[in-house]
N, C-alpha and C positions, 0 to 999 in steps of 0.2 A: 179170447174175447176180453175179457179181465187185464191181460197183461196189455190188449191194444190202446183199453180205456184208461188204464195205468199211466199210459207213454202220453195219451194226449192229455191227461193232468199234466204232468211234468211238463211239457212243453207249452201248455198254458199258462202255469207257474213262473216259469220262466220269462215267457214272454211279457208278462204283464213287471216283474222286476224290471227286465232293460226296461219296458214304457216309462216304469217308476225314476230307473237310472234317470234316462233321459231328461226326462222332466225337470227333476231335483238337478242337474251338469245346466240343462238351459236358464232355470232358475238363477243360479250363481251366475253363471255368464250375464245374467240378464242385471244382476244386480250389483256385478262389476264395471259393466258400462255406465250403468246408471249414475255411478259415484266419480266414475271419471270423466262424464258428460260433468256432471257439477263442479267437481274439481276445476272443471277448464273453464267454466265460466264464472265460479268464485275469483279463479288468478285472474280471468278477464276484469270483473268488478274494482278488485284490486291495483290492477296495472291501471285504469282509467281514473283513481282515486288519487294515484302516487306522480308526483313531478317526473317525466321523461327522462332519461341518463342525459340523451340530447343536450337540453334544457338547461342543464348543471354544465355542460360542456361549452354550451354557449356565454353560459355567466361569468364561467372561467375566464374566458378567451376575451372577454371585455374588462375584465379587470385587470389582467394582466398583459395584456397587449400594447396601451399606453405608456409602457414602462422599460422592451424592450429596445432594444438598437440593431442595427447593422456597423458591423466595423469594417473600414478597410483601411490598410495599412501598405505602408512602402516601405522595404528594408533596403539597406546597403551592404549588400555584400564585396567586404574588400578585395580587389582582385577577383574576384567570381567567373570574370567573363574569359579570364586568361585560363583559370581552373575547370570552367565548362569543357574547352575548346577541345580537351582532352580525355574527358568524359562520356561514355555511350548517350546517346540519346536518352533513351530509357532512364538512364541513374538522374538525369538534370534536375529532375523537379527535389532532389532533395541538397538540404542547405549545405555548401563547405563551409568548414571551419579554417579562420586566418590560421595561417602558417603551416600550410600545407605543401607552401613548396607550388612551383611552375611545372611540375609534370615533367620533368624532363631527365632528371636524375642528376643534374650539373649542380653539385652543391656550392661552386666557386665561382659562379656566379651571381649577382644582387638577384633575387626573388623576390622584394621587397614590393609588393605590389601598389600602381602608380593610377593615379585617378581617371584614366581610360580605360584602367582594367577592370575598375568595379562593374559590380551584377543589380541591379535594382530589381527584389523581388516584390509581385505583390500577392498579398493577400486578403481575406476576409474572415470574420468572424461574427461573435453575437456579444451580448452583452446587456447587463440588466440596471436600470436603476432603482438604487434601492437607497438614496440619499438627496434630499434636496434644500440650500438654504439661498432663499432669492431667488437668486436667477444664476445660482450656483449648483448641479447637478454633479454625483459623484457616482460615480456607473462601474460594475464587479465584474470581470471578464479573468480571461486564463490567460498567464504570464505567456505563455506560446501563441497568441494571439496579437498584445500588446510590448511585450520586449523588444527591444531591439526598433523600434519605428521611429522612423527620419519624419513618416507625413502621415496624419491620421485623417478620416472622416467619418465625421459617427450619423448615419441618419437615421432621424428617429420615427416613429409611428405613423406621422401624420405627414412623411416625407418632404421635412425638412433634412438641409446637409449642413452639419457645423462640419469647418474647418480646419478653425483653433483646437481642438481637444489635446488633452497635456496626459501624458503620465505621471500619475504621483508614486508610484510607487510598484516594485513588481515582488513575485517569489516564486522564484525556480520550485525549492523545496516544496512546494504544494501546488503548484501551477497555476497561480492568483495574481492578479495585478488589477488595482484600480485608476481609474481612467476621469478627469474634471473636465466637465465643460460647463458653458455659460449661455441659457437660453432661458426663456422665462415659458411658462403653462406645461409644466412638466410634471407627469405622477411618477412618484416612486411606489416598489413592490414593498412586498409587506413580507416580515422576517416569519418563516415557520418552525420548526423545531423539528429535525430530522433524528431525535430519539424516538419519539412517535411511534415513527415508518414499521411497519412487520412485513413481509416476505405476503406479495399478493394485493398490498397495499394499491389503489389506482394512481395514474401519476400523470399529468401532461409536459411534453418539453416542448419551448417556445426557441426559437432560433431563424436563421437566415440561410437556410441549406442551400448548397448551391448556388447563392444568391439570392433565394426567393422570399423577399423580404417578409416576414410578419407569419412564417408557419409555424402551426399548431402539430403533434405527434401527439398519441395516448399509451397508455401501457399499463406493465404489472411493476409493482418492485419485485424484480427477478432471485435477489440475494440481498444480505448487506455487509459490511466489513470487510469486502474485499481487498486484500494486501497483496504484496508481492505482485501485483499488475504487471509494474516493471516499464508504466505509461512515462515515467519522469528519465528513465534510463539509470538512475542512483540508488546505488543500495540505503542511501542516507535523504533520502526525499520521503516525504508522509502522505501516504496510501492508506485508505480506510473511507474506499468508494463504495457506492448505492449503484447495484447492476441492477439494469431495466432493461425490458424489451421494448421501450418506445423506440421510434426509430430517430436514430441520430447520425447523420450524416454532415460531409466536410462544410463547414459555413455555421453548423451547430456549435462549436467550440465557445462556452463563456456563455450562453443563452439559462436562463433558468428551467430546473425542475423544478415543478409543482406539484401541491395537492389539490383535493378536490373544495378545497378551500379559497383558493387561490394563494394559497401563501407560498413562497420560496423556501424548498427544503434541500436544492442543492443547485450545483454549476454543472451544465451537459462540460462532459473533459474529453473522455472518446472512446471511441469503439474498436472491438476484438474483433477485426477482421483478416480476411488474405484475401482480399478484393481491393482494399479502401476504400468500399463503402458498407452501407450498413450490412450487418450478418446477423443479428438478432439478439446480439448483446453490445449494450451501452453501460458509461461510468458517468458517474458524476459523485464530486466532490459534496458533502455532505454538510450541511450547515453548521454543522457544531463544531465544524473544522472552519469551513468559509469564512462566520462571521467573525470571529479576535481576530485571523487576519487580514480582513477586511477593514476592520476599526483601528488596526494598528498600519496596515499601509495608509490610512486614511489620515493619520493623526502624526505619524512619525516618516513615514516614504519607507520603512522597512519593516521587517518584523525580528523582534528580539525575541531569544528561545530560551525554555528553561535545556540545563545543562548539567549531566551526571556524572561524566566519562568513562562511560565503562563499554565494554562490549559484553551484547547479551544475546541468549538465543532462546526459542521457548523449547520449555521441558517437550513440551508435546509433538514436536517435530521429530520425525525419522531419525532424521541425521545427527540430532542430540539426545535421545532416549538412555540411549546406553553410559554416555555422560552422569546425566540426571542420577539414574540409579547406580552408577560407583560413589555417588557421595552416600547412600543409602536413604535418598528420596523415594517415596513412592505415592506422590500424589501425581495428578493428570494437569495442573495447570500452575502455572510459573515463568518464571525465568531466571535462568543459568545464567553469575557472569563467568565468562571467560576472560576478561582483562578489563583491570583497572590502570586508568592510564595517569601517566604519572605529571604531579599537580595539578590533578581532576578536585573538582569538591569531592567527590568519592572517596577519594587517597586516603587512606588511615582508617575509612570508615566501612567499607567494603573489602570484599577480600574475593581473587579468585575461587572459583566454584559453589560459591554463595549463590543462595537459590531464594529469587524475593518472589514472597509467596501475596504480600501487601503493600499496598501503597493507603497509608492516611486510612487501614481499617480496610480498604474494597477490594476482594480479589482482582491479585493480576491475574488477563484470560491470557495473553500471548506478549511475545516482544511489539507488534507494532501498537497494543494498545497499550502498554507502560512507554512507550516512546514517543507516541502524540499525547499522553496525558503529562508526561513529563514537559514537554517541547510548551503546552500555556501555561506553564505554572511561572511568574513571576518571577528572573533571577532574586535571592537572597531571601524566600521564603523556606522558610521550615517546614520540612515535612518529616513524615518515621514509616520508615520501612519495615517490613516482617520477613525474619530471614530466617531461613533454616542452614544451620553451619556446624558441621562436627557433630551431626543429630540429635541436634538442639534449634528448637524456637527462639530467635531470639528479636527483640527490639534496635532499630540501626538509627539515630538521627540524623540526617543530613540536610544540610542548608544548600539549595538549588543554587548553580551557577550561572552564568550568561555563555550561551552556545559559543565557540570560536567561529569567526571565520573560514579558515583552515581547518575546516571538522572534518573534511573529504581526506588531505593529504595525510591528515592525523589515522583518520579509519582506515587509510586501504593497505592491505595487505597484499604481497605475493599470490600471484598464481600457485594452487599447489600440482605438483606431478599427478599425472595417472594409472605409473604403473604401481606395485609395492612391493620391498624388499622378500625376499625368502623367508621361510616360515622357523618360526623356533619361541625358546623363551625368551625373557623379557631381558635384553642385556645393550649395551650401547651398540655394537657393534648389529645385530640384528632390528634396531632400531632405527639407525643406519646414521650414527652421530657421531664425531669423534670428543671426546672430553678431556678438561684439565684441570685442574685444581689453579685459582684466579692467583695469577702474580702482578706486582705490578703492571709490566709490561704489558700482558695480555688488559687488562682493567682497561692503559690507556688508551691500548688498539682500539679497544671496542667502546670508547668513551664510558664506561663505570668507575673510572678513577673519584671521582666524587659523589657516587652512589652509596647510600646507606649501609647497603648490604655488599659485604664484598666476600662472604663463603658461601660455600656451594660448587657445582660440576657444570664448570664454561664450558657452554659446546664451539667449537672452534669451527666445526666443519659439517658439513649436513649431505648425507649421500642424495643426489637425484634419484627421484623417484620413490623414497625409502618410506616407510609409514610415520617418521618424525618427517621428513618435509610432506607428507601431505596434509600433515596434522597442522603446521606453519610454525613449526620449528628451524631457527636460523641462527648460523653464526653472532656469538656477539649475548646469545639467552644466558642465562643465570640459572640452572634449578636451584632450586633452593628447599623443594621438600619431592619424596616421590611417594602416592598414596599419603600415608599417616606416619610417615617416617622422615626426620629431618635431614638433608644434607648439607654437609661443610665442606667437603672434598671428594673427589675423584670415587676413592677407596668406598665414603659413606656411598655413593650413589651408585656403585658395580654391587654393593652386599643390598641395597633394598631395593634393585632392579633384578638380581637372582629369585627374590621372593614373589616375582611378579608373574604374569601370565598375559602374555602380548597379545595375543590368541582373544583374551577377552576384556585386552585397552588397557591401560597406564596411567595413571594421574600424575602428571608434572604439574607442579607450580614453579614458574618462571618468572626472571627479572629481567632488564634489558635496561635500557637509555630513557623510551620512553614510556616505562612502569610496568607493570605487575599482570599478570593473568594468569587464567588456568588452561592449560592445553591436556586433551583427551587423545593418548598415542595407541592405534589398536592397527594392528595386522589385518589386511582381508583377506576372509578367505576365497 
């Protein structure tokens, strides 16, 4: 009896705990709706207190809309139609270049192409004004849009068509070209500053896609600084675009990015697709780039550059890491030169494998940002570099020069091989180079007869495929030191290439005809 009235405590004990549980679990619950009921109607209060994103989006698009253009353009392509005739359907829509030759393989024949052959192509694009005096308007578009046009028409917002429109000025090397025309009740856009910008930033781009004049896009800034695009086709063109996912398609080209300002922080240039149209990443040129050359096509119909001559690569790439640290660098941001070319302003003042750590006091981050900040700086300004050389800090001055013309013929280099020599140490022959101590003769073969430096181990011959020609080692080079060891001859250059180790890279410093650099020789394994 005791033990039954025992079990019904207990189980009355119990029961009355879960009621307890219960209660105190409903409670919470009860007071977690409660908060989130509020919640939702605090953000309601909120949201009905605050301007609509809408709202911002519309204000945009009225400020910035009177400003844009549609362009179309007619080119002449020489010979093109004799060029087509011969080409897949498919390949047509892209542009020949003169002097391609009639297709046919007959080279003793005139190919010369004759004014029934030409191709008249057309196209379209966008473009912004951001300049007006009069009834003179001065409108920013991308050199691939405006180059090269026989017939322009620009029409503008309120679906007027000018005509006349003139190029003042184009550039390949950033994809920029400005456009004059002459109409009166014209607004121009308003300059932004695309240092600003952070990654998430909002952005609208205005353009003519397709045709369809006067459209709006939205988006994020996706990235910034992107390089090596590879949008210009040149290793020697200036990259250092704003990715966004606004959507930008063919007829966008030259149209402005904006902020939520409406101010212009860049030029839509193009998109990474394998459709050709959009895929969810867009470039545009960045106003810190755009506007000098916009004000210098504006003002002169070109752009002058500043100019170093040297070839550079950044420490912090793959491909030159192992470079970097044989000079016994070990910071993460720089640039390596590899060649100073000869009667650069650089000349005397830089030196192969020199590692510029500053420019004017500001970290260098990589090659393309020491290459666009060099490229505005004013020929025959002064500037001082920070360079670490024979593991030392050291102070460089150099006086900025005027970029050549001939900068491309000047930079390009051979293709190098892709197989590599057999393995061993560090010696010419596994190198895969043949050497000689400089004679006359050999000097004037190789044009060094009037070269400063005439000691050192002339390579004469450079095996295919060897890890000296993948390095861009060629007949006609000069070493003249290997590592930390100087060479005068043959003999010096076989005793401090014994002390070497292929296996994990070579320091040559070399001369040639047209100057000085450092080339990094290593084995793959």
């Amino acid at each position: 009896m005791k033990r039954g009235r025992k079990a019904l405590a207990i189980l009355a004990l119990t029961g009355a705990s879960l009621a307890a549980w219960f209660g105190v679990n409903s409670l919470v619950r009860d007071v977690q709706f409660a908060r989130a009921a509020q919640d939702v109607e605090n953000n309601r209060t909120q949201l009905a207190n605050q301007p609509e994103l809408s709202s911002v989006y519309r204000q945009v698009a009225k400020v910035v809309e009177p400003s844009v253009v549609k362009i179309d353009v007619r080119k002449t392509i020489r010979g093109g139609r004799r060029l087509q005739s011969v080409i897949p359907p498919g390949m047509r829509g892209f542009i020949i270049p003169d002097g391609e030759g009639n297709g046919n393989g007959n080279s003793d024949e005139d190919t010369s192409p004759s004014p029934e052959d030409d191709l008249q192509q057309i196209g379209e694009g966008s473009g912004v004004i951001m300049e007006t005096d009069g009834s003179t308007a001065y409108i920013l578009t991308n050199n691939h849009v405006a180059a090269g046009a026989t017939d322009m028409r620009v029409t503008l917002w309120d679906g007027r068509e000018i005509d006349d429109a003139k190029v003042v000025g184009t550039d390949p090397k950033s994809d920029l070209a400005v456009v004059r025309i002459s109409a009166d009740r014209l607004i121009p856009a308003h300059w932004g500053n695309s240092d600003y910008l952070e990654k998430g930033d909002m952005i609208l781009a205005f353009g003519s896609p397709f045709g369809y004049v006067g459209s709006m896009t939205h988006g994020i800034v996706s990235a910034l600084n992107r390089e090596r695009v590879g949008i210009q086709g040149s290793d020697i063109a200036y990259e250092n675009f704003i990715q966004v996912d606004a959507p930008i398609n063919p007829g966008n080209s030259g149209g402005p990015l904006v902020n939520l300002k409406g101010e212009v922080v860049g030029i839509n240039t193009a998109i990474a697709s394998r459709t050709g149209v959009f895929n969810g990443i867009g470039f545009a040129i960045p106003t810190k780039m755009a506007k000098p050359v916009y004000e210098q096509l504006k003002e002169k119909g070109k752009v002058v550059r500043g100019w170093l001559g040297v070839e550079i690569h950044g420490v912090g790439e793959a491909e030159y890491r192992d470079e970097a640290k044989s000079t016994g660098y070990t910071g993460e941001k720089g640039v390596i030169v590899s060649r100073v070319m000869s009667g650069a302003p650089s000349a005397g003042k830089l030196q192969p494998s020199d590692i510029i750590t500053h420019l004017n006091g500001k970290d260098v981050e990589s090659r393309s940002q020491l290459r666009n900040e060099i490229a505005m700086i004013p020929p025959g300004t002064e500037l001082k570099l920070t360079v670490f050389r024979d593991g030392k800090t050291i102070e460089v001055p150099v006086k900025v020069g005027e970029q050549p013309l001939d900068l491309l013929a000047r930079s390009t280099t051979s293709a190098t091989p892709d197989r590599p020599a057999n393995d061993g140490t560090a010696s010419a022959e596994n190198m895969g180079v043949r050497l000689a101590t400089p004679s006359d003769d050999l000097l004037e073969r190789f044009g060094l007869a009037n070269s400063g430096s005439v000691q050192g181990a002339l390579v004469t011959d450079v095996q295919m495929n060897s890890p000296a020609a993948q390095a861009g080692i060629r007949p006609g080079d000069l070493i003249t030191r290997i590592g930390n060891e100087k060479v005068t001859n043959v003999q010096k250059a076989a005793s401090a290439l014994s002390k070497q180790d292929l296996t994990k890279g070579v320091r040559l410093f070399v001369t040639n005809k047209d100057g000085d650099r450092f080339v990094f020789v290593k084995q793959k394994s």
